[in-house]
PDB file with one MODEL, atoms N, CA, C and O in Angstrom:
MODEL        1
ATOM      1  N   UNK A   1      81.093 158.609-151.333  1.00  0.00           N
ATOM      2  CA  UNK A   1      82.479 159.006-151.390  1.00  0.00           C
ATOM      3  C   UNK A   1      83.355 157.762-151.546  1.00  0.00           C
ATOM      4  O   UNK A   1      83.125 157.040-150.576  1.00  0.00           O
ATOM      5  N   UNK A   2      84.217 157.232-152.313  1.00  0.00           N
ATOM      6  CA  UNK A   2      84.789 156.663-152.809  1.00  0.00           C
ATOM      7  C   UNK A   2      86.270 156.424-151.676  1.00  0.00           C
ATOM      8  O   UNK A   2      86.945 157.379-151.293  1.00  0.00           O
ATOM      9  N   UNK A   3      86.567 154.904-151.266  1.00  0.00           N
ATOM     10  CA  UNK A   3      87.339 154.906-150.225  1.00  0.00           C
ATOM     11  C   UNK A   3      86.332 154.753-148.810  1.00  0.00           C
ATOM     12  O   UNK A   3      86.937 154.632-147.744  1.00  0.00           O
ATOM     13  N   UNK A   4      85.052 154.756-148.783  1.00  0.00           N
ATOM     14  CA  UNK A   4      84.525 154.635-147.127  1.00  0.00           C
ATOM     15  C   UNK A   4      84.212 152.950-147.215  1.00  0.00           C
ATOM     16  O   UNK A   4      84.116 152.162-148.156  1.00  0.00           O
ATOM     17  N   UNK A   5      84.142 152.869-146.222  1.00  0.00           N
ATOM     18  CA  UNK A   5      84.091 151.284-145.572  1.00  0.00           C
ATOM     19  C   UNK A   5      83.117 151.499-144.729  1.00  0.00           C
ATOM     20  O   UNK A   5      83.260 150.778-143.742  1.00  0.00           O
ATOM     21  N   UNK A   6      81.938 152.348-144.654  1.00  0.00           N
ATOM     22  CA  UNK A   6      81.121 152.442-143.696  1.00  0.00           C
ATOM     23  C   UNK A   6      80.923 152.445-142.376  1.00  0.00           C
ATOM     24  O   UNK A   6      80.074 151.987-141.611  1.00  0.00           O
ATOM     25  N   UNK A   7      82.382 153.370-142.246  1.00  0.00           N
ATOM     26  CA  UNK A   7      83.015 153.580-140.534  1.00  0.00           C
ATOM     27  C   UNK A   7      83.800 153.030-140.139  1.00  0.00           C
ATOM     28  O   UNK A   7      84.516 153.706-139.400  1.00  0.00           O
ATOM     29  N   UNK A   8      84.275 151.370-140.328  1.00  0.00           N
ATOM     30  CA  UNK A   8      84.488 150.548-139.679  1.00  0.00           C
ATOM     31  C   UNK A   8      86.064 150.740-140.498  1.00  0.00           C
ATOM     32  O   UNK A   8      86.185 150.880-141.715  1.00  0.00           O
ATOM     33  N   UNK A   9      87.054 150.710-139.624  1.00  0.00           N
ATOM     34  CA  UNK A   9      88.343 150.009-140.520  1.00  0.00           C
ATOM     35  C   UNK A   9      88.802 148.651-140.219  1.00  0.00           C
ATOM     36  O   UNK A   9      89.893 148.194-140.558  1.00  0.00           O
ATOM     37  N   UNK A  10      87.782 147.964-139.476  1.00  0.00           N
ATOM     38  CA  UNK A  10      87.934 146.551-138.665  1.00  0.00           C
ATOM     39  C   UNK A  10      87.444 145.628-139.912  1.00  0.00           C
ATOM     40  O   UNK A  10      87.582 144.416-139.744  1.00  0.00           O
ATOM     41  N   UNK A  11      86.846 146.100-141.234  1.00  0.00           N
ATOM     42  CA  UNK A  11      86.200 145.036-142.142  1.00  0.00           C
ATOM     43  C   UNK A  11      86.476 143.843-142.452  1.00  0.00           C
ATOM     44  O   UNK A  11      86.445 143.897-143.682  1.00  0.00           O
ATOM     45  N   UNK A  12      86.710 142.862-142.194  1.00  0.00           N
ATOM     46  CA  UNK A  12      87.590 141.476-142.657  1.00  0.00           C
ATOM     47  C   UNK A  12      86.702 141.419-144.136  1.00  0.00           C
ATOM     48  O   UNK A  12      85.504 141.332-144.406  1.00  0.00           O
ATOM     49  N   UNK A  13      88.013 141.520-144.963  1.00  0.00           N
ATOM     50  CA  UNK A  13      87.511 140.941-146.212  1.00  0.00           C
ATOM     51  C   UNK A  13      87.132 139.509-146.152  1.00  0.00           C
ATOM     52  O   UNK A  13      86.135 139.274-146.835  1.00  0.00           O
ATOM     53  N   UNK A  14      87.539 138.668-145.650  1.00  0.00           N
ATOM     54  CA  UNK A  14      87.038 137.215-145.668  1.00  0.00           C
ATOM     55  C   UNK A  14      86.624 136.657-144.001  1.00  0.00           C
ATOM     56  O   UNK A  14      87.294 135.833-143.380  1.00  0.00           O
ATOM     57  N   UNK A  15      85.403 137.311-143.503  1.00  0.00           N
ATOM     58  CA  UNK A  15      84.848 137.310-142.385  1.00  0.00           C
ATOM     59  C   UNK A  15      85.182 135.784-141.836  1.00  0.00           C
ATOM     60  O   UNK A  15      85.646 135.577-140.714  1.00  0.00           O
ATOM     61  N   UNK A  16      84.823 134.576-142.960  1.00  0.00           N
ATOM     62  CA  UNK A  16      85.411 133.775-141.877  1.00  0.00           C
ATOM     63  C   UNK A  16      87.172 133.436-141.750  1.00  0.00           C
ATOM     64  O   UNK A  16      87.733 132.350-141.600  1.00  0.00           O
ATOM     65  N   UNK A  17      87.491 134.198-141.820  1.00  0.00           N
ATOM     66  CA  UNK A  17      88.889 134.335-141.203  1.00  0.00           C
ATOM     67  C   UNK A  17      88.701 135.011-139.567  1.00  0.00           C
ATOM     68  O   UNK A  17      89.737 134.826-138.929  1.00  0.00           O
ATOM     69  N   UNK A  18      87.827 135.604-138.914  1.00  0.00           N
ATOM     70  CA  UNK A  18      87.607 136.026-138.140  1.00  0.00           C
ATOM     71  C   UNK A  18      88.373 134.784-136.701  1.00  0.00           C
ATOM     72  O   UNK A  18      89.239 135.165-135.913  1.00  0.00           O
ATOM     73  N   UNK A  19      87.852 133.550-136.700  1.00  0.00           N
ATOM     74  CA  UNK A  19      87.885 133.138-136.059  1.00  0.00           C
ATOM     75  C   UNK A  19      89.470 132.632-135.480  1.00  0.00           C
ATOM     76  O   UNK A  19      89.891 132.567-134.325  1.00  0.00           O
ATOM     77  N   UNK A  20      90.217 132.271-136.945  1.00  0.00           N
ATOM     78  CA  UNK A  20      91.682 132.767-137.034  1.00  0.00           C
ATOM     79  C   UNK A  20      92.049 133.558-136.749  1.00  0.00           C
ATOM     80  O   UNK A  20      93.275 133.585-136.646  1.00  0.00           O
ATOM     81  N   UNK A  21      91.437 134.514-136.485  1.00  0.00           N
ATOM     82  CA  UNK A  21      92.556 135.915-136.024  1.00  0.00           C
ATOM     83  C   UNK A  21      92.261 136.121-134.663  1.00  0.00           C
ATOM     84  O   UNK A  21      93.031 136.858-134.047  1.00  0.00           O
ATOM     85  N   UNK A  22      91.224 135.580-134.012  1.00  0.00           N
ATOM     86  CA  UNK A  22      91.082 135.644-132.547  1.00  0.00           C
ATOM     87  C   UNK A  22      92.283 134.730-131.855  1.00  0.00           C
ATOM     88  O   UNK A  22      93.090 134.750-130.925  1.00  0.00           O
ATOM     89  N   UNK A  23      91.808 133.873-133.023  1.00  0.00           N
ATOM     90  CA  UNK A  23      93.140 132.530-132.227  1.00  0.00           C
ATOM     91  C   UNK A  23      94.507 133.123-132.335  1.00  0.00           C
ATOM     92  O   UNK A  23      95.364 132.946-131.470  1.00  0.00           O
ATOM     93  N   UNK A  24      94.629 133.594-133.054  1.00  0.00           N
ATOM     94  CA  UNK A  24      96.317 134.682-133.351  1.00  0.00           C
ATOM     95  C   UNK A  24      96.404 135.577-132.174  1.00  0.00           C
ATOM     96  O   UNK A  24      97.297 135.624-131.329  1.00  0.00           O
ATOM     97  N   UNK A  25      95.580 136.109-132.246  1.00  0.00           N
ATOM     98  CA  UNK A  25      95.681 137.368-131.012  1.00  0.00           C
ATOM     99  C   UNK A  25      95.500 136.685-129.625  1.00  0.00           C
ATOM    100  O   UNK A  25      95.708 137.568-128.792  1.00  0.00           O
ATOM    101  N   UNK A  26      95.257 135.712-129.107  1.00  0.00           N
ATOM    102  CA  UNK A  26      95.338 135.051-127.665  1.00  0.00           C
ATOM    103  C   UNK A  26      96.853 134.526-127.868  1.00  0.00           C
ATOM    104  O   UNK A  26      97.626 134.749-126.936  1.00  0.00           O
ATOM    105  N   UNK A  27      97.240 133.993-128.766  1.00  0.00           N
ATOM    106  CA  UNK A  27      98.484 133.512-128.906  1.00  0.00           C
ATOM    107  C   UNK A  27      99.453 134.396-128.821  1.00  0.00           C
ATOM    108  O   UNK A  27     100.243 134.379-127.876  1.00  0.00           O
ATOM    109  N   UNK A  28      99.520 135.341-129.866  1.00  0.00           N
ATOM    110  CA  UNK A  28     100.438 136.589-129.464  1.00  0.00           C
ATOM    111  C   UNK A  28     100.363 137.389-128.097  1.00  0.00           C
ATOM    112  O   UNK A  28     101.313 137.914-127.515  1.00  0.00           O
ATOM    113  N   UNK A  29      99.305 137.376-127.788  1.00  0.00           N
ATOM    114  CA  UNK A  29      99.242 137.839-126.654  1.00  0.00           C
ATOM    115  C   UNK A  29     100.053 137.157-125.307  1.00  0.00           C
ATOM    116  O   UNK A  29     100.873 137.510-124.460  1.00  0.00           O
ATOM    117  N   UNK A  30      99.305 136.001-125.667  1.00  0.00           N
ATOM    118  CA  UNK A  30     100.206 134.863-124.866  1.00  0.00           C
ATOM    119  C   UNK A  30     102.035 135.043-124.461  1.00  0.00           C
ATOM    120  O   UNK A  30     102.704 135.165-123.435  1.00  0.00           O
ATOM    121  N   UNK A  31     102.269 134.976-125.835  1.00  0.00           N
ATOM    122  CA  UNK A  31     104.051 135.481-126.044  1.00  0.00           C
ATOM    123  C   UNK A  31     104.225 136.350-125.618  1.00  0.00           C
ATOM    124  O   UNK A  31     105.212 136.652-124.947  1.00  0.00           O
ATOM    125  N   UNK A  32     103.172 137.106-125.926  1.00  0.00           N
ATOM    126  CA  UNK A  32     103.802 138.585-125.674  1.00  0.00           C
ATOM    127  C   UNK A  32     103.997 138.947-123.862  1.00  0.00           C
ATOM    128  O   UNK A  32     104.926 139.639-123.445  1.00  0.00           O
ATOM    129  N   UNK A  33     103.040 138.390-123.050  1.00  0.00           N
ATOM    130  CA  UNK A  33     102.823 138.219-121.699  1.00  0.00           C
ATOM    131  C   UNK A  33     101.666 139.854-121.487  1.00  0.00           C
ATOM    132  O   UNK A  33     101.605 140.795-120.696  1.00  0.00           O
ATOM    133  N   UNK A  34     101.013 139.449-122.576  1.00  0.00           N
ATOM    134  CA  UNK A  34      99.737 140.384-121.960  1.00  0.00           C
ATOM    135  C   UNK A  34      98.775 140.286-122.015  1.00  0.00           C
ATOM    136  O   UNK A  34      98.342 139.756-123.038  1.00  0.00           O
ATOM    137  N   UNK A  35      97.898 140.685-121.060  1.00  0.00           N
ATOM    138  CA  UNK A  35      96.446 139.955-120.265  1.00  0.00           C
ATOM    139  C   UNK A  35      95.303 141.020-121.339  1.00  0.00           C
ATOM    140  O   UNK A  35      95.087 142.223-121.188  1.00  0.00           O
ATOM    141  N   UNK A  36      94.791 140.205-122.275  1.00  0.00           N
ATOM    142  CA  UNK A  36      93.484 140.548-122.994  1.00  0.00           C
ATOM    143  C   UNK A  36      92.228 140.269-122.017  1.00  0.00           C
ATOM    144  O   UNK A  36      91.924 139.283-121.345  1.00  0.00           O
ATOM    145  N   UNK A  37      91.539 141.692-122.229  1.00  0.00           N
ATOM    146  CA  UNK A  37      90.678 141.668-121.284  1.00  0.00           C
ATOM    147  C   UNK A  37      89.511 140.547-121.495  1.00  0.00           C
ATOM    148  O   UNK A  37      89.075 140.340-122.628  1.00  0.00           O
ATOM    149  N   UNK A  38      89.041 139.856-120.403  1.00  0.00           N
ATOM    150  CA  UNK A  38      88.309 139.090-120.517  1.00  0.00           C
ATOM    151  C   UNK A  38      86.739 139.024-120.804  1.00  0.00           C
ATOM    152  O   UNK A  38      86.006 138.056-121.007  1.00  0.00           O
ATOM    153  N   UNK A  39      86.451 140.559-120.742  1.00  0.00           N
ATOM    154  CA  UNK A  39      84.990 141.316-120.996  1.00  0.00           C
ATOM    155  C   UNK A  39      84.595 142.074-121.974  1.00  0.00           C
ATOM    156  O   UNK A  39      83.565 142.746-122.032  1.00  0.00           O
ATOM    157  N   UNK A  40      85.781 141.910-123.075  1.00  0.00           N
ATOM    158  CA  UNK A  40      85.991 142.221-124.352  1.00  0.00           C
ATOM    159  C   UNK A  40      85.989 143.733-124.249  1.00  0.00           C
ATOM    160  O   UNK A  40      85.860 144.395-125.279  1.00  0.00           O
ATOM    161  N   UNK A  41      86.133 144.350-123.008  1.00  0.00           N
ATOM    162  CA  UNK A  41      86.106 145.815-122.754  1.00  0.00           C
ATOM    163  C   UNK A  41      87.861 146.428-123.302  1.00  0.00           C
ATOM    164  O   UNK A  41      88.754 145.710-122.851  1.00  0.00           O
ATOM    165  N   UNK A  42      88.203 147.255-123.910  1.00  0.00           N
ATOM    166  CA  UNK A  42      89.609 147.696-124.455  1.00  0.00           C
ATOM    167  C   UNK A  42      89.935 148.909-123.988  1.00  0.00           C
ATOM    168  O   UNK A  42      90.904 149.518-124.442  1.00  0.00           O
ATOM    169  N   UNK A  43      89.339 149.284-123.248  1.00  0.00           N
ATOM    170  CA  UNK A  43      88.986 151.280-122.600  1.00  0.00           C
ATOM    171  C   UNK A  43      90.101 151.054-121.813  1.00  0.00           C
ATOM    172  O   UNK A  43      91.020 151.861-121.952  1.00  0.00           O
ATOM    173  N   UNK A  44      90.221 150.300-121.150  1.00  0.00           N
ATOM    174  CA  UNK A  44      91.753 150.445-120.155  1.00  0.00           C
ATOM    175  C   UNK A  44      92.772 149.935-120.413  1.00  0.00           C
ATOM    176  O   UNK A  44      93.752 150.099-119.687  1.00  0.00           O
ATOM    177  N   UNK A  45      92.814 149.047-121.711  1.00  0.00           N
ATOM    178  CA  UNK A  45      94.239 148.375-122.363  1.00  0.00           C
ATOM    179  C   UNK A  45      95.053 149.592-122.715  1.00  0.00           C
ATOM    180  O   UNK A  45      94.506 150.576-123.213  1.00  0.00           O
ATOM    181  N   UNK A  46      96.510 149.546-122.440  1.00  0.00           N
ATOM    182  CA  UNK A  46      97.321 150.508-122.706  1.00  0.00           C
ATOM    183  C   UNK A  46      97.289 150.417-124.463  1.00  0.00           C
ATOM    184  O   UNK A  46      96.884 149.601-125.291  1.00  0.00           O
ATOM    185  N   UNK A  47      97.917 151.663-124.486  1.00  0.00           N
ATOM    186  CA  UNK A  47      98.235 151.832-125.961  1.00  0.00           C
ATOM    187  C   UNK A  47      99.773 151.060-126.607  1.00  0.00           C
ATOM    188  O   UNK A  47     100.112 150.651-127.718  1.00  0.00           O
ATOM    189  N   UNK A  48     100.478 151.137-125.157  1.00  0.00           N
ATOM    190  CA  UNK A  48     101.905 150.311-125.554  1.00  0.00           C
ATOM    191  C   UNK A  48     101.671 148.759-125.601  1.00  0.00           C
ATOM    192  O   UNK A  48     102.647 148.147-126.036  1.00  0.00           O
ATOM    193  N   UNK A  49     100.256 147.747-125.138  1.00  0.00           N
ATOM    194  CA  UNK A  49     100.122 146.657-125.408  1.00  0.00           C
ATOM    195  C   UNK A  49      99.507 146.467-126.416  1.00  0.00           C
ATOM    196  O   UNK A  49      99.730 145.471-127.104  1.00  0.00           O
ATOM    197  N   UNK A  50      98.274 147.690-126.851  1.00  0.00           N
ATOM    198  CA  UNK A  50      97.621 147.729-128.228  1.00  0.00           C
ATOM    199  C   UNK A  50      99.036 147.629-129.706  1.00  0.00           C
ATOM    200  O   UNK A  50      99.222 147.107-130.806  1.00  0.00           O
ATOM    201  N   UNK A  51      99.440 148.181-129.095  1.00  0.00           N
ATOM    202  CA  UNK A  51     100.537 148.934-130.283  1.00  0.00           C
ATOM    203  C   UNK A  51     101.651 147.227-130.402  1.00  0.00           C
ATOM    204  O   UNK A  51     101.605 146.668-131.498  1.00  0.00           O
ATOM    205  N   UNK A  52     102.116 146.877-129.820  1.00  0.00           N
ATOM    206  CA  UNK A  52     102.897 145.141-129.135  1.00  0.00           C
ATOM    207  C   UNK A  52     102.086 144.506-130.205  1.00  0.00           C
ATOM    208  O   UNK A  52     102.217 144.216-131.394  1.00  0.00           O
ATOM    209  N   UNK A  53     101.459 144.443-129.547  1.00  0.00           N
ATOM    210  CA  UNK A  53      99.772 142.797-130.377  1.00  0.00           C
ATOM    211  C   UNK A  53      99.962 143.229-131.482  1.00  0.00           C
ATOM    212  O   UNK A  53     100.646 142.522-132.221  1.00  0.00           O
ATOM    213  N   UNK A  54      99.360 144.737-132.102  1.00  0.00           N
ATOM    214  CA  UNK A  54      98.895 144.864-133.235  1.00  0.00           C
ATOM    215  C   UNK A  54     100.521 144.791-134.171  1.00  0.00           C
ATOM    216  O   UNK A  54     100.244 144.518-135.339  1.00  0.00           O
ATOM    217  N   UNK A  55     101.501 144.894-134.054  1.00  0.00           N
ATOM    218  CA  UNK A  55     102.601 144.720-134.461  1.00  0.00           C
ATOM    219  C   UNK A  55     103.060 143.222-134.635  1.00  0.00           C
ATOM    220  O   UNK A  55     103.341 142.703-135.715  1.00  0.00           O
ATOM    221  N   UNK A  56     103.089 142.685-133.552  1.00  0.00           N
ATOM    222  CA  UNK A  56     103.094 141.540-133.631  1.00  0.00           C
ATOM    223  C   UNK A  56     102.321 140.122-134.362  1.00  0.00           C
ATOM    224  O   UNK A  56     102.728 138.962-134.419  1.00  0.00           O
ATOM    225  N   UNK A  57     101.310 140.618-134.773  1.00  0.00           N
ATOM    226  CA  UNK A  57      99.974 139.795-135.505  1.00  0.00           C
ATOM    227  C   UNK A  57     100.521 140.481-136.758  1.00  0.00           C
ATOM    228  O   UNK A  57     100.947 139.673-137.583  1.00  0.00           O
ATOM    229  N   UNK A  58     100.610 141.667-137.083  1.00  0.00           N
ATOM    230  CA  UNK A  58     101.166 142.312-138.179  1.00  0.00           C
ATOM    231  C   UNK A  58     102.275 141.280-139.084  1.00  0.00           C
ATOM    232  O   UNK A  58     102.138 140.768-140.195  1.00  0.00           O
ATOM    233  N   UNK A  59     103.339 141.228-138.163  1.00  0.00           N
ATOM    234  CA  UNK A  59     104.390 140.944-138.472  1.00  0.00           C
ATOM    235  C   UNK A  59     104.434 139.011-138.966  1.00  0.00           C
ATOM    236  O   UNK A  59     105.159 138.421-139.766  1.00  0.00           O
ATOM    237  N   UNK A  60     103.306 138.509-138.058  1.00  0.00           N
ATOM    238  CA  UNK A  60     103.064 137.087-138.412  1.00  0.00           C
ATOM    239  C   UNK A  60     102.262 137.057-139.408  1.00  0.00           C
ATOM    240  O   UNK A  60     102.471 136.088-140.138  1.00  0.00           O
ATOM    241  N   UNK A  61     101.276 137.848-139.792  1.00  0.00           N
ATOM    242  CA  UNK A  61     100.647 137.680-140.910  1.00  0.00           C
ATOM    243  C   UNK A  61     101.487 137.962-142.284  1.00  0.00           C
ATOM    244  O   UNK A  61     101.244 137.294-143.289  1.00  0.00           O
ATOM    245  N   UNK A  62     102.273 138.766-142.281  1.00  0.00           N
ATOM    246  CA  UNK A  62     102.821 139.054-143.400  1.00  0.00           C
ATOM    247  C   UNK A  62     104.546 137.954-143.759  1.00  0.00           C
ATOM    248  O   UNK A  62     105.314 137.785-144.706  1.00  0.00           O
ATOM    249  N   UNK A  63     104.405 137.473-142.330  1.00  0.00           N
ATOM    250  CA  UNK A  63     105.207 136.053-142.626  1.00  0.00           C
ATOM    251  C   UNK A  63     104.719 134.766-143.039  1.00  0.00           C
ATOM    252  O   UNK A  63     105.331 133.907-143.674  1.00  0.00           O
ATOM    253  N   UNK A  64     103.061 134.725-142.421  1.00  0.00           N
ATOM    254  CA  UNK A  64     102.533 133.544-143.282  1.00  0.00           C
ATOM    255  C   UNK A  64     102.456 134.290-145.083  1.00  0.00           C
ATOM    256  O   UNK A  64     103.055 133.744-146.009  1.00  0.00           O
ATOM    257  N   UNK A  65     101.948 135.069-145.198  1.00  0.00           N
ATOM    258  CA  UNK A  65     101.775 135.324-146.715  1.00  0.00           C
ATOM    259  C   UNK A  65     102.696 135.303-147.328  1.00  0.00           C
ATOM    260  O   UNK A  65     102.731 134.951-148.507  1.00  0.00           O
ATOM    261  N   UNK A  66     103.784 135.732-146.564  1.00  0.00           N
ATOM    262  CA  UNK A  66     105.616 135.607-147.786  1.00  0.00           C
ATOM    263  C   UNK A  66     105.444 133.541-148.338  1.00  0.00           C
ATOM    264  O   UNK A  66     105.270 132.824-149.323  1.00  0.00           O
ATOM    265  N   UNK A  67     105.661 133.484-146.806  1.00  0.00           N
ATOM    266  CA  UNK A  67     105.437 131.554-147.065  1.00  0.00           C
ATOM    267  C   UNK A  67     104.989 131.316-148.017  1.00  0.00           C
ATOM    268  O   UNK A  67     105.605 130.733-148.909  1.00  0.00           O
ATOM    269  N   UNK A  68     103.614 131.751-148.120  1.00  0.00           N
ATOM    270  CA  UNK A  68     102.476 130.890-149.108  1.00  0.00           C
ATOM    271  C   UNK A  68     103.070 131.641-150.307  1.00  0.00           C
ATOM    272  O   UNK A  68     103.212 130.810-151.204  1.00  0.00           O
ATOM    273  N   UNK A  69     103.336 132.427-150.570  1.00  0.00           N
ATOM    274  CA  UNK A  69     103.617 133.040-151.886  1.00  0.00           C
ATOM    275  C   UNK A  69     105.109 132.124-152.521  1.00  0.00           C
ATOM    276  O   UNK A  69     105.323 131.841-153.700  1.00  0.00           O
ATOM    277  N   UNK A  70     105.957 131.814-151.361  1.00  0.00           N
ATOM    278  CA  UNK A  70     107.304 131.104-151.815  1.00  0.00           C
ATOM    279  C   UNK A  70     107.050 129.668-151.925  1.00  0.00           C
ATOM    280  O   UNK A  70     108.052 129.004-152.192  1.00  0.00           O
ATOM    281  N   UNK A  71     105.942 129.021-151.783  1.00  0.00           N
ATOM    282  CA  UNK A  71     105.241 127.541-151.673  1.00  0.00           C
ATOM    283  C   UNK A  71     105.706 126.760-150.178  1.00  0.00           C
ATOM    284  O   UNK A  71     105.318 125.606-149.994  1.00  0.00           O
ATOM    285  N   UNK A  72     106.376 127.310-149.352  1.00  0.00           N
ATOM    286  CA  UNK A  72     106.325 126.712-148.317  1.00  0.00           C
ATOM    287  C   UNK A  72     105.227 126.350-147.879  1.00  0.00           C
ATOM    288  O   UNK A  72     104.242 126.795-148.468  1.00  0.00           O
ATOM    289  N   UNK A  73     105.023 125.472-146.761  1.00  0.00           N
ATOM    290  CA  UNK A  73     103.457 124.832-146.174  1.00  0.00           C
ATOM    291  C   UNK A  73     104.419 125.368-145.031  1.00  0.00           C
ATOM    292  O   UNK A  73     103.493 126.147-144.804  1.00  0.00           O
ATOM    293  N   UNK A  74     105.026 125.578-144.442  1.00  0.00           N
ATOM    294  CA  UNK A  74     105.179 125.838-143.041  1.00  0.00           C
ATOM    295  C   UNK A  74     104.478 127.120-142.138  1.00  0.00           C
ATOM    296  O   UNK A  74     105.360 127.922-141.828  1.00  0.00           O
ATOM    297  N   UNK A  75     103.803 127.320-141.888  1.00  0.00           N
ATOM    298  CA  UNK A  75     103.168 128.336-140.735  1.00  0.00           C
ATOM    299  C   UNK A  75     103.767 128.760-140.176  1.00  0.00           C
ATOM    300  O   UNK A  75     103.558 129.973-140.167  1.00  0.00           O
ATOM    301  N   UNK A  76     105.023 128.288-139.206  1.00  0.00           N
ATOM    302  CA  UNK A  76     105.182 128.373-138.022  1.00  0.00           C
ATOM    303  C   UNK A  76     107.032 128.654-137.736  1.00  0.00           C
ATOM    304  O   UNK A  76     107.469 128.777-136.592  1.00  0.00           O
TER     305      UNK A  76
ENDMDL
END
């Protein structure tokens, strides 16, 4: 069927970006002032801190890509 990703909607097209995006998400998290579980367990993270992070990483990623597209080098 055309459109499956083989379950997963977590796929990183460029897997080693992986390690970047962990570092994003402790950071946002950081800002954000919320405690990522340390046992990689997510069953009791609220949905209003899921929903925060995932917005927030959202919102920085699509500010680094404006950057790079306008030739800025700035990240940050």
């Amino acid at each position: 069927m055309a459109g499956r990703n083989n379950g997963s909607s977590n796929t990183l097209v460029v897997p080693q970006a992986n390690a970047a995006l962990q570092q994003m998400k402790y950071e946002a998290a950081q800002e954000l002032g919320i405690q990522i579980p340390q046992d990689g367990y997510y069953g009791n993270f609220s949905t209003r801190d899921a929903g925060s992070l995932g917005g927030y990483i959202t919102r920085k990623l699509v500010q680094i890509a404006e950057q790079q597209l306008s030739g800025s080098s700035q990240f940050r």
